[in-house]
Backbone as CSV, one residue per row, in Angstrom:
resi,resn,N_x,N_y,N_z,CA_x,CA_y,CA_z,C_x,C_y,C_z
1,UNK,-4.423,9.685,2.514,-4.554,8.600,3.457,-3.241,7.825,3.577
2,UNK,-2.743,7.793,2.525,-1.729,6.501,2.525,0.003,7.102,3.026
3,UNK,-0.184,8.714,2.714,0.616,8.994,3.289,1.335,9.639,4.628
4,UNK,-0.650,9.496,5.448,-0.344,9.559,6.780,-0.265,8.679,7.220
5,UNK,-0.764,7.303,6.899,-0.647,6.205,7.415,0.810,5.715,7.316
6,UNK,1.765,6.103,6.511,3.072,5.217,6.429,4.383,6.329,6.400
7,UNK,4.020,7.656,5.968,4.400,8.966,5.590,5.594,8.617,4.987
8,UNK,5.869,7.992,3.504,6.585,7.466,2.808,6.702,8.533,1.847
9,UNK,5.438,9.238,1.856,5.804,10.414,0.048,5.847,11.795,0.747
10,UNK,5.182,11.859,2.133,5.005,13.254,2.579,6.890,13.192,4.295
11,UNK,6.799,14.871,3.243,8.305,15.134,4.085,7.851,16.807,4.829
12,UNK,8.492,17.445,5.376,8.435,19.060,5.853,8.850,19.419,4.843
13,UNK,8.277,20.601,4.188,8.562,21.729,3.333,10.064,22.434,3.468
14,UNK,10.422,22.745,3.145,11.761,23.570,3.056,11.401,25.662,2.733
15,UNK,11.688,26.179,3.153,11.243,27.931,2.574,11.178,27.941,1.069
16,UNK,11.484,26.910,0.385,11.485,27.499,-1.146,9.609,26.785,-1.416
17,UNK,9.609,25.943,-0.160,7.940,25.505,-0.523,7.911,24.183,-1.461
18,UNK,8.828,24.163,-1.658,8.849,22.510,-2.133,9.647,21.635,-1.371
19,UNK,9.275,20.353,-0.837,9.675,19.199,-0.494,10.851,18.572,-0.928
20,UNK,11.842,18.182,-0.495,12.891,17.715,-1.176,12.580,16.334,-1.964
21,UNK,11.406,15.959,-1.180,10.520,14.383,-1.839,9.582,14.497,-3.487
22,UNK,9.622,15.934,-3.785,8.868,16.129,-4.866,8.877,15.408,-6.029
23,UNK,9.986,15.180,-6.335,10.011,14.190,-7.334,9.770,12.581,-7.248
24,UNK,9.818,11.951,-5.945,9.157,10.926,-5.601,7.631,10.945,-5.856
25,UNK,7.370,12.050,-5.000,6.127,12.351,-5.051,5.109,12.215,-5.955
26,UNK,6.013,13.004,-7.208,5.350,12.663,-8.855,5.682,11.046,-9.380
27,UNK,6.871,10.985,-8.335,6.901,9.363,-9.344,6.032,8.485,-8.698
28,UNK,5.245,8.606,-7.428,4.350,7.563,-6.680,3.782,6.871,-7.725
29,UNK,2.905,7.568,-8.599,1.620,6.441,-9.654,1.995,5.801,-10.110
30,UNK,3.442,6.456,-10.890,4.029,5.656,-12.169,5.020,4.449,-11.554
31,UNK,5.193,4.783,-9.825,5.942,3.514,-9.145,5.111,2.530,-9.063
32,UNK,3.745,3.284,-8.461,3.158,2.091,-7.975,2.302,1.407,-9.134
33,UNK,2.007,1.952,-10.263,2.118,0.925,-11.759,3.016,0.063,-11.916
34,UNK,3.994,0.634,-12.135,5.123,-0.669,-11.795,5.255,-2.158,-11.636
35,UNK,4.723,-1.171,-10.166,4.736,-2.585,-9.154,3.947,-3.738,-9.179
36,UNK,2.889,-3.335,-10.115,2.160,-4.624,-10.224,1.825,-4.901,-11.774
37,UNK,1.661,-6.303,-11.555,1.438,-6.754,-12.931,-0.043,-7.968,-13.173
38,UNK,-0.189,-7.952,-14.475,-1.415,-8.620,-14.124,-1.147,-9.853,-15.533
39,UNK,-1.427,-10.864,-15.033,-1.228,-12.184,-16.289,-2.634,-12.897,-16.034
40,UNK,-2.637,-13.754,-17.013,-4.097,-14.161,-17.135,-3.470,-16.069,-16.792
41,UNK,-2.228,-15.595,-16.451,-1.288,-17.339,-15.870,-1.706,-16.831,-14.255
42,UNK,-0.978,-16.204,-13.769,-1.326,-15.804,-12.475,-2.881,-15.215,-11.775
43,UNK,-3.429,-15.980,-11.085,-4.618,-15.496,-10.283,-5.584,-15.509,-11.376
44,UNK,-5.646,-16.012,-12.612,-6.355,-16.059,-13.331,-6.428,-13.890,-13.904
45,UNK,-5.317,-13.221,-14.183,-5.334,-11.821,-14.477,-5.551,-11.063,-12.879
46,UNK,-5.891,-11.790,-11.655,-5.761,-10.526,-10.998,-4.354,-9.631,-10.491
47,UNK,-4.675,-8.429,-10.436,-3.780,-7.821,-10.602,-3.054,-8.117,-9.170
48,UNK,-2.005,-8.183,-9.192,-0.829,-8.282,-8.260,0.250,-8.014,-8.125
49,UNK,1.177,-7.832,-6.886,2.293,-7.479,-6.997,3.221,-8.326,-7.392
50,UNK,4.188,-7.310,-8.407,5.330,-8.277,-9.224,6.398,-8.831,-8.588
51,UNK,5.980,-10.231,-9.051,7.029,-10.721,-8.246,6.528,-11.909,-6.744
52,UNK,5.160,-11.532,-7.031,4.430,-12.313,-6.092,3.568,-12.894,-6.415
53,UNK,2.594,-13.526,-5.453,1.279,-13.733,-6.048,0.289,-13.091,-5.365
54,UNK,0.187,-12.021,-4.409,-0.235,-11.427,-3.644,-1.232,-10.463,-4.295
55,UNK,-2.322,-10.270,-4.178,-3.537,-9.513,-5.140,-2.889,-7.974,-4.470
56,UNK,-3.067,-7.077,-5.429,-2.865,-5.541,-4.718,-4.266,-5.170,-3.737
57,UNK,-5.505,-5.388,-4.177,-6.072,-4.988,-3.562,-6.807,-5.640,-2.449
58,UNK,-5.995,-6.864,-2.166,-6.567,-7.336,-0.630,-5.220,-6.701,0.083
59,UNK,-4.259,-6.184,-0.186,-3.406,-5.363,0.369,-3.458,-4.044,0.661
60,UNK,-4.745,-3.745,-0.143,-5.330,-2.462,0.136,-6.475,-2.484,0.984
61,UNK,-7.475,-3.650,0.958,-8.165,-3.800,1.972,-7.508,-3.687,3.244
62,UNK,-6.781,-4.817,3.222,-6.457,-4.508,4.807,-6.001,-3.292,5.410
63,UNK,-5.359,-2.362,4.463,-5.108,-1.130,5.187,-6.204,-0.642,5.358
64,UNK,-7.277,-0.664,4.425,-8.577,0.312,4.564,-9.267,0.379,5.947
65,UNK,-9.038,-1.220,5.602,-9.888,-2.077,7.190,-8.960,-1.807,8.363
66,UNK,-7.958,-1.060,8.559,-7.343,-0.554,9.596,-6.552,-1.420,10.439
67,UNK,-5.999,-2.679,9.360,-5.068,-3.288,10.074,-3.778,-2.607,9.751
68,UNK,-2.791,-3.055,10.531,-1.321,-2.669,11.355,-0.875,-2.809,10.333
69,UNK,0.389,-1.826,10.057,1.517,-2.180,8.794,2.062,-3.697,9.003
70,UNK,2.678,-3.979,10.680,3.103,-4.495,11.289,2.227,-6.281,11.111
71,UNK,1.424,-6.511,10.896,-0.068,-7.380,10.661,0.052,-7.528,9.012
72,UNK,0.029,-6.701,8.478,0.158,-6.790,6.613,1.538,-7.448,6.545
73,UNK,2.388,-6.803,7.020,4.185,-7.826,6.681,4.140,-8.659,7.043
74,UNK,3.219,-9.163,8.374,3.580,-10.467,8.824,2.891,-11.820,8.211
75,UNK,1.716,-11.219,7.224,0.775,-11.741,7.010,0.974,-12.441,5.472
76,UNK,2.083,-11.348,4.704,2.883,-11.722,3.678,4.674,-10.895,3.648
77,UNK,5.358,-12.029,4.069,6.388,-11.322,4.525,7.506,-11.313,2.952
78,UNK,6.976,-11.251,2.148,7.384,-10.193,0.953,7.381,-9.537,0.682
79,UNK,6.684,-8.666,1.180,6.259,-7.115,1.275,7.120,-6.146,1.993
80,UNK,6.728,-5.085,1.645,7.822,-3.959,2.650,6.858,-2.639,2.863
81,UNK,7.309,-1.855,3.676,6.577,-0.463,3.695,6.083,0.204,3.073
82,UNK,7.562,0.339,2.319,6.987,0.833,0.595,5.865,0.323,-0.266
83,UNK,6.069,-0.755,-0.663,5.282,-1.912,-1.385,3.641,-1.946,-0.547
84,UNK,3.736,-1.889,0.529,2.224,-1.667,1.088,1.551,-0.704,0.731
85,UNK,2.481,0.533,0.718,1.934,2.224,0.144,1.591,2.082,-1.038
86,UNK,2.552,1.777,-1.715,2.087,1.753,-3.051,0.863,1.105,-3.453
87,UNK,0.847,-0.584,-3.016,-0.036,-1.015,-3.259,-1.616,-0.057,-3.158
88,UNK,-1.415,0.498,-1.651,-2.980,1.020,-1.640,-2.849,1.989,-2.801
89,UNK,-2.013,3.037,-2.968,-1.814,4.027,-3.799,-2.515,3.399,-5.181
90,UNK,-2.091,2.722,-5.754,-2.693,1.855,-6.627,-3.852,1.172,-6.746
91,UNK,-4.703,0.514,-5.854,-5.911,0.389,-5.617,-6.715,1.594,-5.266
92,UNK,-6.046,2.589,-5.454,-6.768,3.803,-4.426,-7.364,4.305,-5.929
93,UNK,-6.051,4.204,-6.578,-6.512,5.061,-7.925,-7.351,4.198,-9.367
94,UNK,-7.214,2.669,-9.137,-7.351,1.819,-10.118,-8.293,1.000,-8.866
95,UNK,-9.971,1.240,-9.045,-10.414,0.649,-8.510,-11.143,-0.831,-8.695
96,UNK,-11.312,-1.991,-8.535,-11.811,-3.364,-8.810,-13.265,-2.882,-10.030
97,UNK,-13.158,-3.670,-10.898,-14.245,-3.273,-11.476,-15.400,-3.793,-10.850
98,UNK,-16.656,-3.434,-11.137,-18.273,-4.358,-11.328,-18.989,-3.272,-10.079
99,UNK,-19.773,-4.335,-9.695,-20.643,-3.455,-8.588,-19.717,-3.775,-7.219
100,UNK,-19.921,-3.105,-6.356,-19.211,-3.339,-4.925,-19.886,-4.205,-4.263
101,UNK,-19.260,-4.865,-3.698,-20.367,-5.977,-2.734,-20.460,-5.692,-1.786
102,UNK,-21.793,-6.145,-0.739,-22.799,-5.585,-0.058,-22.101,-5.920,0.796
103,UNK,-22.348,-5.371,2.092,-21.959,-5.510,3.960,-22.795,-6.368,3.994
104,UNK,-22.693,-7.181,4.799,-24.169,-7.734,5.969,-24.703,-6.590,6.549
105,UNK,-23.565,-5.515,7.096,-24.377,-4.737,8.306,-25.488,-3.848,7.624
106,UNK,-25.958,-3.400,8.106,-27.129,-2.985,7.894,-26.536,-0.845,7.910
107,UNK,-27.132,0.228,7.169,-26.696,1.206,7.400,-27.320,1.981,8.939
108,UNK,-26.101,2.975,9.489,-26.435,3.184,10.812,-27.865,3.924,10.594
109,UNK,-29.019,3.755,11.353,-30.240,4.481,11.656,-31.274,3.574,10.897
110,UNK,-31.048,2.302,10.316,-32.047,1.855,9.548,-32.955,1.055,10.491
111,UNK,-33.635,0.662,10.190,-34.627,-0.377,10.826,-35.308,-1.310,9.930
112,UNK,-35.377,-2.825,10.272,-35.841,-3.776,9.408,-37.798,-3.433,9.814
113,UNK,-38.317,-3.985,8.955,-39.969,-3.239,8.488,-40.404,-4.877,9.193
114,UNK,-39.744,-5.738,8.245,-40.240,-6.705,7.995,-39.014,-8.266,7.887
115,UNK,-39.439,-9.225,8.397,-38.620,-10.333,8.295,-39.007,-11.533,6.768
116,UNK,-40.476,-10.655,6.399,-40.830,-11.903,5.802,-40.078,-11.983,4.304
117,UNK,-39.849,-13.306,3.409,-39.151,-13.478,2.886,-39.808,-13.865,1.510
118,UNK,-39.543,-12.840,0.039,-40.692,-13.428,-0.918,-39.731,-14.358,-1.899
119,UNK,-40.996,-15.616,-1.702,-40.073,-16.497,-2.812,-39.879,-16.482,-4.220
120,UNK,-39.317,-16.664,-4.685,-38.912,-16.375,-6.401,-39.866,-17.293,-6.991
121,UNK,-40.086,-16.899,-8.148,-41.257,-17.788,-9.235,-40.496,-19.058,-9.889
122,UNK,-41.200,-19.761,-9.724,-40.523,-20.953,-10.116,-40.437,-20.622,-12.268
123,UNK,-39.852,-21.480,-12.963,-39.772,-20.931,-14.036,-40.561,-21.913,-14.324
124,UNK,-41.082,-21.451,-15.756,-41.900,-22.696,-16.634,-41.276,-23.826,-17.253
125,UNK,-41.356,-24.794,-16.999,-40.358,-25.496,-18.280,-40.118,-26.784,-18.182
């Protein structure tokens, strides 16, 4: 994904079948480790890019969510091309822990049954 979207690690092959980018290529993870750091001073530990205060993975959201490279730089103009790739590269592979949180939307083909709403038990006490 991340490297059609920005084509930062992917190059044309050469006849020997390897990329002249190959060794970038292998260094992507260990770059985009790097690049971020996580303190329990900053964001309270969330992980972010070094050097900023910018979370990696709302930098990965927004690519997910299909905003513009062009929209991400402008949005934090510390960033660079690179640094966007990576970032997702890095959220791609090191995902947020816990459960994922829910859409509002509803999944395509579903249908609501019912509107009614059951109330919780009050506790004893």
């Amino acid at each position: 994904m991340i490297d059609k979207l920005y084509g930062w690690m992917s190059t044309p092959r050469g006849l020997t079948g390897r990329s002249p980018d190959d060794k970038r290529m292998r260094r992507g993870p260990s770059a985009a480790r790097d690049l971020v750091s996580a303190s329990p001073d900053i964001l309270a530990g969330t992980p972010v890019i070094r050097g900023t205060r910018v979370p990696v993975h709302d930098v990965a959201a927004a690519v997910t969510a299909g905003r513009s490279l062009e929209h991400v730089l402008e949005t934090s103009p510390s960033l660079d091309a690179r640094t966007v790739g990576l970032a997702a590269l890095y959220a791609e592979a090191n995902p947020l822990r816990g459960r994922p949180r829910m859409s509002g939307a509803l999944p395509e083909g579903s249908t609501i049954i019912t509107d009614r709403r059951i109330s919780r038990r009050r506790m004893a006490g």
